[in-house]
One Martini backbone bead per residue (centre of mass of N, CA, C, O) as a GRO file, in nm:
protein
  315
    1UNK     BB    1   4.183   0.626   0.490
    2UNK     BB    2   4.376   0.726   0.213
    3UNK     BB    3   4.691   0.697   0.152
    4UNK     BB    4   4.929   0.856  -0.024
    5UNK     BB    5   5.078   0.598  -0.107
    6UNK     BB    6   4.837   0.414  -0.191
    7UNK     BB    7   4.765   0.638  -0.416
    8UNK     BB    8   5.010   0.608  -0.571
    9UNK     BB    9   4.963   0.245  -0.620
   10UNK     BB   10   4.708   0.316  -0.783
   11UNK     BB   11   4.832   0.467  -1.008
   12UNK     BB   12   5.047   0.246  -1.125
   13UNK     BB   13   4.849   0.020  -1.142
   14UNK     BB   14   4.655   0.188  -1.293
   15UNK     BB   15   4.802   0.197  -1.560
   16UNK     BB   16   4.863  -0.058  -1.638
   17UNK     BB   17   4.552  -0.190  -1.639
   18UNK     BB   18   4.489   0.063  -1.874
   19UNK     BB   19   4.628  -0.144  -2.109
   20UNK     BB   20   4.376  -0.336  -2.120
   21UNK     BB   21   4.133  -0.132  -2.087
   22UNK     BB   22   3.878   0.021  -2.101
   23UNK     BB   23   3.720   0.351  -1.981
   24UNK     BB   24   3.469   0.199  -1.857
   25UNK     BB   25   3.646  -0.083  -1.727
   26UNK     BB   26   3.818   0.123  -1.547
   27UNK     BB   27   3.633   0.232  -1.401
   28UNK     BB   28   3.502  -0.005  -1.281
   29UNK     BB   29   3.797  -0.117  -1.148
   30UNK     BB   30   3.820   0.125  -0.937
   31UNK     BB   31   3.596   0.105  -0.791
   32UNK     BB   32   3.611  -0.193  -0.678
   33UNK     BB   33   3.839  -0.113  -0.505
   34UNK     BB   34   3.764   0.072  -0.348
   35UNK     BB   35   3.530  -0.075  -0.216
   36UNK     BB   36   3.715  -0.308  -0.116
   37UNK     BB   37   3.985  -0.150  -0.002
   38UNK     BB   38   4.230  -0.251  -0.103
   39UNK     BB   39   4.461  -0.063   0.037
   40UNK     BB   40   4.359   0.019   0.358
   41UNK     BB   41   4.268  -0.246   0.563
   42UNK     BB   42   3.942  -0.294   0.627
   43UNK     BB   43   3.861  -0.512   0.671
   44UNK     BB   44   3.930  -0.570   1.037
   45UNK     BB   45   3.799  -0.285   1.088
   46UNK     BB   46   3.532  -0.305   0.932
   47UNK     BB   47   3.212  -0.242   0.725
   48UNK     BB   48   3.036  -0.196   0.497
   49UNK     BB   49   2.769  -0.099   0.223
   50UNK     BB   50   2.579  -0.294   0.035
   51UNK     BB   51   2.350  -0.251  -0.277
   52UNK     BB   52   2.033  -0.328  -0.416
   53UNK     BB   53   1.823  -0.509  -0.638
   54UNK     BB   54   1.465  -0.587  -0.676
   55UNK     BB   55   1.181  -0.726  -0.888
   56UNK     BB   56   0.807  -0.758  -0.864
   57UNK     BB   57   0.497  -0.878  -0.941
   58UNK     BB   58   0.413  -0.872  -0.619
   59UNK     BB   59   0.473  -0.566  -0.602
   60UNK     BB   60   0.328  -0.228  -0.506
   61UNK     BB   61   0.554  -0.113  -0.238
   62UNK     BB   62   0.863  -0.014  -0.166
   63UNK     BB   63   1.096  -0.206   0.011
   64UNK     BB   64   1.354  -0.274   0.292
   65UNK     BB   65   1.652  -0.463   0.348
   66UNK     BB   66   1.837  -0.592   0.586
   67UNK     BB   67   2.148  -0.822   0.579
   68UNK     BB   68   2.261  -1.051   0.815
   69UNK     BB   69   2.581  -1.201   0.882
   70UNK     BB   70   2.846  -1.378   1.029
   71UNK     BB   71   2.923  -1.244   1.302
   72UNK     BB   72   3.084  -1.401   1.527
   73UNK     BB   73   3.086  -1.225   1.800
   74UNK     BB   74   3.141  -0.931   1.639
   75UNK     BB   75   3.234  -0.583   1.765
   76UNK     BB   76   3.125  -0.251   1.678
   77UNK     BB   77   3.108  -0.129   1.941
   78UNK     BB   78   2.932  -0.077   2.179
   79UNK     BB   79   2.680  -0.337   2.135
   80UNK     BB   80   2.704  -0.263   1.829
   81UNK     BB   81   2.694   0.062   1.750
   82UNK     BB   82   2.743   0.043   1.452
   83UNK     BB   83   2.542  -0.147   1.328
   84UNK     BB   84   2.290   0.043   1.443
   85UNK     BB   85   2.354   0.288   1.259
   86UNK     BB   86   2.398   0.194   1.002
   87UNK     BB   87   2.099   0.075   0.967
   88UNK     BB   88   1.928   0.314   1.015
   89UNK     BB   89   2.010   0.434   0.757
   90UNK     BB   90   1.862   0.270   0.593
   91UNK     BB   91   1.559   0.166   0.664
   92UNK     BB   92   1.416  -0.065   0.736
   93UNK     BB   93   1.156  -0.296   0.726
   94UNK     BB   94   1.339  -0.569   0.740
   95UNK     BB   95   1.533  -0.825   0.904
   96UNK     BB   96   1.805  -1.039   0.811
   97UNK     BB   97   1.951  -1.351   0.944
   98UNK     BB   98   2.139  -1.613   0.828
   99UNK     BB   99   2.370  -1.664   1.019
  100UNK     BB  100   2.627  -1.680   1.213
  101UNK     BB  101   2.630  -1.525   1.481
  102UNK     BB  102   2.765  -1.763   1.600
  103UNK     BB  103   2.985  -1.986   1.764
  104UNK     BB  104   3.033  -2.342   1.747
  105UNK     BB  105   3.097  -2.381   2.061
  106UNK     BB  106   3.084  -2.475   2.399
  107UNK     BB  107   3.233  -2.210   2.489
  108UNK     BB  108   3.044  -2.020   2.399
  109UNK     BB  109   2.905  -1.698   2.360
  110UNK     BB  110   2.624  -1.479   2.292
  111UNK     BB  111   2.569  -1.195   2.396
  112UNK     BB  112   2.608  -1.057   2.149
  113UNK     BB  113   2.424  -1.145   1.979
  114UNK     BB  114   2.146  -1.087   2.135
  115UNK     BB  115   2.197  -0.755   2.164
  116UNK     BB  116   2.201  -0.730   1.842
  117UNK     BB  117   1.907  -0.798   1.829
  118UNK     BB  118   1.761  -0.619   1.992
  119UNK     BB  119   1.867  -0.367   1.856
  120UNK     BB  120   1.729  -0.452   1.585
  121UNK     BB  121   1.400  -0.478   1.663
  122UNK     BB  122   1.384  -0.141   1.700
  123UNK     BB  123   1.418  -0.091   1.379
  124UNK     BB  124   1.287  -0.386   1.291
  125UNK     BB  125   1.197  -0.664   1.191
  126UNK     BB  126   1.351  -0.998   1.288
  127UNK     BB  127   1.473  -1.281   1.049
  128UNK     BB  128   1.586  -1.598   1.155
  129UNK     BB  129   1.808  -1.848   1.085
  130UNK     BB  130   2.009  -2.095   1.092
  131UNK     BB  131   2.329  -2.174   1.091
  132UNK     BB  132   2.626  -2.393   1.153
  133UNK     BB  133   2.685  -2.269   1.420
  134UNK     BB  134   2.379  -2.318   1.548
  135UNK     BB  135   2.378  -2.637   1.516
  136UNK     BB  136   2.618  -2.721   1.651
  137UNK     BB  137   2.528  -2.589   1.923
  138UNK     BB  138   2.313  -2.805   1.960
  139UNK     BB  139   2.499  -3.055   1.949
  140UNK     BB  140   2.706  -2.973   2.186
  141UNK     BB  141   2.515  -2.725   2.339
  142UNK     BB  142   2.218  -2.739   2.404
  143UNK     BB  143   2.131  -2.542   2.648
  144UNK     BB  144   2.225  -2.351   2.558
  145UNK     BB  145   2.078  -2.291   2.265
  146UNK     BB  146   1.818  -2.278   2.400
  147UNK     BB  147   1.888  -1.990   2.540
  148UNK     BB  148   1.953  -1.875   2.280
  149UNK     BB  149   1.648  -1.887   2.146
  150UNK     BB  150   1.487  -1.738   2.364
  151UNK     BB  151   1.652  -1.490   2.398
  152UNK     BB  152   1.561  -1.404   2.119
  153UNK     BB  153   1.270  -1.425   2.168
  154UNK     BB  154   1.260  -1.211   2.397
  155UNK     BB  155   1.380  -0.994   2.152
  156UNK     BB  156   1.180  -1.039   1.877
  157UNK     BB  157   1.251  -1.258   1.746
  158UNK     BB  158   1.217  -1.445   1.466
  159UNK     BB  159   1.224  -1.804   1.440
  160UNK     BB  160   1.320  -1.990   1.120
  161UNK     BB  161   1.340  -2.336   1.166
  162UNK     BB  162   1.155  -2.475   0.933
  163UNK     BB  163   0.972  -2.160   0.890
  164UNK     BB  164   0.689  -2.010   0.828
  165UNK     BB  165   0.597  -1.657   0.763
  166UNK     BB  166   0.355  -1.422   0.746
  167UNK     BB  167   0.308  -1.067   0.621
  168UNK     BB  168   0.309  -0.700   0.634
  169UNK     BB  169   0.475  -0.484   0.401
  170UNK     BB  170   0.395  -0.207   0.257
  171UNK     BB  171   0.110  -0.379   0.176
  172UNK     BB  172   0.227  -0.631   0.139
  173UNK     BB  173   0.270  -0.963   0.098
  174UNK     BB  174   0.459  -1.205   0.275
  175UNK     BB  175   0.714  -1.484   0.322
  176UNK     BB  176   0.917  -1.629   0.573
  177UNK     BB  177   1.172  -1.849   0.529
  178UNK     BB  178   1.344  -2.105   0.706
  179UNK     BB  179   1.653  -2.272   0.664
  180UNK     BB  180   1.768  -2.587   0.762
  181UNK     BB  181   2.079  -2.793   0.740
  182UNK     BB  182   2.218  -3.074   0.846
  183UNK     BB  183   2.613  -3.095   0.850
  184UNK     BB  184   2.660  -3.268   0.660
  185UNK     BB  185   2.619  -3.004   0.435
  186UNK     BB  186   2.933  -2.917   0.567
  187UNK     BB  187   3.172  -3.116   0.469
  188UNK     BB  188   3.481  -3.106   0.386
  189UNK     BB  189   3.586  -3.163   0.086
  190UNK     BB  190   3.278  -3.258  -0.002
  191UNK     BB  191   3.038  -3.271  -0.216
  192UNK     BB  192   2.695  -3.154  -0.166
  193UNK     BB  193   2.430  -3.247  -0.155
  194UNK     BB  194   2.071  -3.126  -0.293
  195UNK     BB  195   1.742  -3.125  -0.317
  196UNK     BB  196   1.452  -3.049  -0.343
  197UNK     BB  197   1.291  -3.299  -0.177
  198UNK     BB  198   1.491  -3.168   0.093
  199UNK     BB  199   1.341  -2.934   0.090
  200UNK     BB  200   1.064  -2.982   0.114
  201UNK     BB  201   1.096  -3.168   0.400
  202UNK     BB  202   1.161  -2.869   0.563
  203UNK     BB  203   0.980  -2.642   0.390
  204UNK     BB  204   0.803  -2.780   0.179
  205UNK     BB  205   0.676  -2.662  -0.102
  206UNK     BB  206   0.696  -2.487  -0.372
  207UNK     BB  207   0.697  -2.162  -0.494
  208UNK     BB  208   0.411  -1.979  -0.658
  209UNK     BB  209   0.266  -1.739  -0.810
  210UNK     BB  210  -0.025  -1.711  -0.571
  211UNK     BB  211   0.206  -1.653  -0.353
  212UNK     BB  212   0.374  -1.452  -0.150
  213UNK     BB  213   0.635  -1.280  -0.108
  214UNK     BB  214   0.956  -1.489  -0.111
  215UNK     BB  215   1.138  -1.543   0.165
  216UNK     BB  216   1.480  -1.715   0.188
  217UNK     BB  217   1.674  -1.854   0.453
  218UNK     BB  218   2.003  -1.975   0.334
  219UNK     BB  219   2.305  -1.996   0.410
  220UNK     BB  220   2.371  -2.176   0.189
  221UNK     BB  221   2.491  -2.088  -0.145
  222UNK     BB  222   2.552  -2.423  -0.282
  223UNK     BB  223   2.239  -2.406  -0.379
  224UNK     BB  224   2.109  -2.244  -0.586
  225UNK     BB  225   1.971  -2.452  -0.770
  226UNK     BB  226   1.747  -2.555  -0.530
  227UNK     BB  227   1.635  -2.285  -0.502
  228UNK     BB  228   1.535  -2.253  -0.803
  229UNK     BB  229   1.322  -2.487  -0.765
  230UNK     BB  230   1.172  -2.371  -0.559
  231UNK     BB  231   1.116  -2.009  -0.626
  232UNK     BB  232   1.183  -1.784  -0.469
  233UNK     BB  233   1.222  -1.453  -0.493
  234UNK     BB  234   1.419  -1.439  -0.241
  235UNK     BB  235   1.735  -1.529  -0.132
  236UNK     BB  236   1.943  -1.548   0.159
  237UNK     BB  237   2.284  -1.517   0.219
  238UNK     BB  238   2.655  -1.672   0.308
  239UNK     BB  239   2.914  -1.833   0.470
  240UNK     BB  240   3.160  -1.738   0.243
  241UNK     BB  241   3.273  -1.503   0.342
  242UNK     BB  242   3.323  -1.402   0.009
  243UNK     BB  243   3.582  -1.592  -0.024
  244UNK     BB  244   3.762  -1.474   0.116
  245UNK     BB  245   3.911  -1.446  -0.159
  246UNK     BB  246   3.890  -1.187  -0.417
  247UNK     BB  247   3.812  -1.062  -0.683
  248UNK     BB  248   3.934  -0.718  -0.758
  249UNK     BB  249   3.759  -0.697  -1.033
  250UNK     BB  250   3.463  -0.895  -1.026
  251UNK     BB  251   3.443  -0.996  -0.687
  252UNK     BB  252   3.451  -1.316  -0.665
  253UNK     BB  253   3.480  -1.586  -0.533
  254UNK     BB  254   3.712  -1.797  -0.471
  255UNK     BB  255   3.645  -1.981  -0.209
  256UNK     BB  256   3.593  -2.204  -0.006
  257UNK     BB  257   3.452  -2.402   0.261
  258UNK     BB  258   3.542  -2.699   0.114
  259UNK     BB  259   3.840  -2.591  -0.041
  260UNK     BB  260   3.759  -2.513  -0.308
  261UNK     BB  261   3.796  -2.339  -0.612
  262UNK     BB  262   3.555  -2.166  -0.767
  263UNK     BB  263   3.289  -2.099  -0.719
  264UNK     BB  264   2.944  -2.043  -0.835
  265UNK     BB  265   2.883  -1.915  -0.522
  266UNK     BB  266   2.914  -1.643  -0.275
  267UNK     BB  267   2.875  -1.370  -0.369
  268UNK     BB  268   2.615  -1.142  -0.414
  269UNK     BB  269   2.425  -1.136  -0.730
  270UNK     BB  270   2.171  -1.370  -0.851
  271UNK     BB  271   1.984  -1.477  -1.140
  272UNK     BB  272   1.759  -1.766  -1.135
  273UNK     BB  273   1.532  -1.616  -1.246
  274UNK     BB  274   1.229  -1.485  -1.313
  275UNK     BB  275   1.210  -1.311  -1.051
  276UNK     BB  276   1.476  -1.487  -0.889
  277UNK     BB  277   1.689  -1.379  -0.618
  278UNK     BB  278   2.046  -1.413  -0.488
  279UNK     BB  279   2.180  -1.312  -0.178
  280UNK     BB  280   2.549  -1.271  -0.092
  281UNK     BB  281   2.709  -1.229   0.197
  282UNK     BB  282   3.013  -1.169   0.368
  283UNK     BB  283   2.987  -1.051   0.615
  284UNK     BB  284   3.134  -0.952   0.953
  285UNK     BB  285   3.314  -1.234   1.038
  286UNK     BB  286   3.528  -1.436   1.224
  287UNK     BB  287   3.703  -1.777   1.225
  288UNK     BB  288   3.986  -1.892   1.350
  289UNK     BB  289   4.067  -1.752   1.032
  290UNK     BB  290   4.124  -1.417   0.986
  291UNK     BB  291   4.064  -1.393   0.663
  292UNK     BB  292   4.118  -1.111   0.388
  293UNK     BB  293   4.108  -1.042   0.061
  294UNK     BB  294   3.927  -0.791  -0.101
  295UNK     BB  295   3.729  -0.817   0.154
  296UNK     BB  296   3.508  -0.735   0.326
  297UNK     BB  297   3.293  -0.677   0.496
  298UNK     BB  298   2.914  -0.677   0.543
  299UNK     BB  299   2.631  -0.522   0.476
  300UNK     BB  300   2.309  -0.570   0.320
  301UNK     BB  301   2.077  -0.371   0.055
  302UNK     BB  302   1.720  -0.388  -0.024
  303UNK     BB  303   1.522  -0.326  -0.289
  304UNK     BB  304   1.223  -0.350  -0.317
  305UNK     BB  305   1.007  -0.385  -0.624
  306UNK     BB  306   0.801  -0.322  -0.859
  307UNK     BB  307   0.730  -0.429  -1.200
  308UNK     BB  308   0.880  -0.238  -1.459
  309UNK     BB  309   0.998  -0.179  -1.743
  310UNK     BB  310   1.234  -0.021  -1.662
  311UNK     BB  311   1.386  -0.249  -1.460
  312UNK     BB  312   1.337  -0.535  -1.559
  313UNK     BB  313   1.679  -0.513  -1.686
  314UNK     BB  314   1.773  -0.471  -1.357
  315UNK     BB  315   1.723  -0.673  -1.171
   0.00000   0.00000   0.00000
């Protein structure tokens, strides 16, 4: 809840920008600011429900996903019971989980992320592809890692580590694609390469107007171009914990995993061309430096529609 000071803060801040701005962009910045928590410091504390919405002509009956990412053994009460009451209130059909659910180092335990798991099974099918964190713990603690994904998939996650399942969701024939890339594609400090070709040799040749409605799970928004040439009909992301600082006006991810500052995409929806849609969480967790600034934590909601004139160019 936010305090009398806040708003105090916020009436004095908001009188200023409203000199700048016309009544619809301060309406719009205002709101903005109170879903990011501006004032109230609940980055720490808490995390959001963002929702959108995406239409395609491949879709004849609307189903709901919910994306979880980056969770870092990042705990919400009693075995995450706070998370599980969220997804719940959202009513998913599908539940996709981009990866870093857990801390990537040889002596992390995993147990948060497993009951996680499991507790999200409960609630709908549960689709998971690793992120650089479960890559890495792969290569440096290969047992735990085995262990780590056994009982995943013991706890009924789909794990589809450069693999993909076909499904039927509200009647809808779906395809759910899992990349994962590797360590390479994360070095710090360095722009990563990446084609179109090394998606293929991954996860097989792009996806067709023929093809069934196409998740691709890719955690890393980095390359949103080349997942644009792959043409997944929808792409879930990560990684960039929301770009750790956030502009407060209009959302953007300020920095980058890699180093550098305005990456061209780390958080929100963006339209990578008709009817193909990228959305990157901000993430639930942290891990060894947890700032975040402007920037909640947040689980997102997805809304997939058939694609209707009213919609066209709303999705």
């Amino acid at each position: 809840m936010t305090s009398d000071a806040s708003r105090r803060s916020f009436t004095s801040t908001g009188q200023l920008i409203k000199l700048f701005l016309s009544d619809a962009e301060f309406r719009n910045t205002k709101e903005r600011l109170e879903n990011l928590n501006y004032y109230s410091g609940r980055e720490y504390l808490d995390f959001i429900v963002t929702r959108y919405e995406v239409a395609s002509r491949k879709i004849n009956t609307p189903f709901t996903c919910v994306l979880i990412s980056d969770l870092h053994n990042k705990c919400y009460g009693e075995d995450n019971g706070t998370i599980l009451d969220r997804v719940r209130e959202e009513s998913p059909d599908i539940i996709l989980c981009a990866g870093d659910l857990i801390v990537g180092q040889p002596d992390s335990p995993f147990k948060t992320a497993v009951k996680l798991a499991k507790g999200l099974t409960l609630i709908a099918p549960v689709y998971f592809a690793n992120g650089n964190h479960e890559t890495e713990y792969r290569r440096y603690a290969k047992p735990k890692y085995a262990a780590f994904v056994s009982k995943m998939r013991h706890a009924g996650v789909h794990v589809l580590n450069n693999r993909s399942q076909d499904t039927e969701i509200c009647g809808n024939k779906i395809r759910v694609t899992g990349l994962e890339v590797s360590l390479e594609k994360y070095i710090k400090f360095r722009k990563p390469d990446c084609s179109l070709e090394y998606l293929e040799h991954k996860i097989g040749p792009c996806t067709s107007e023929n093809d069934p409605y196409t998740i691709l799970i890719a955690h890393n928004p980095e390359f949103l171009d080349v997942y644009r040439q792959w043409k997944a009909d929808l792409t879930v992301s990560g990684h960039y914990h929301g770009g750790v600082v956030r502009d407060p006006f209009f959302g953007r991810a300020l920095l980058s995993p890699y180093g550098y500052v305005f990456p061209k995409f780390g958080v929100g929806k963006r339209t990578l061309s008709d009817e193909h849609f990228i959305i990157a969480s901000a993430g639930l967790g942290d891990h060894t430096i947890p700032l975040r600034i402007f920037n909640p934590r947040e689980i997102v909601t997805i809304k997939v529609k058939p694609l209707t004139d009213d919609n066209r160019t709303e999705a």
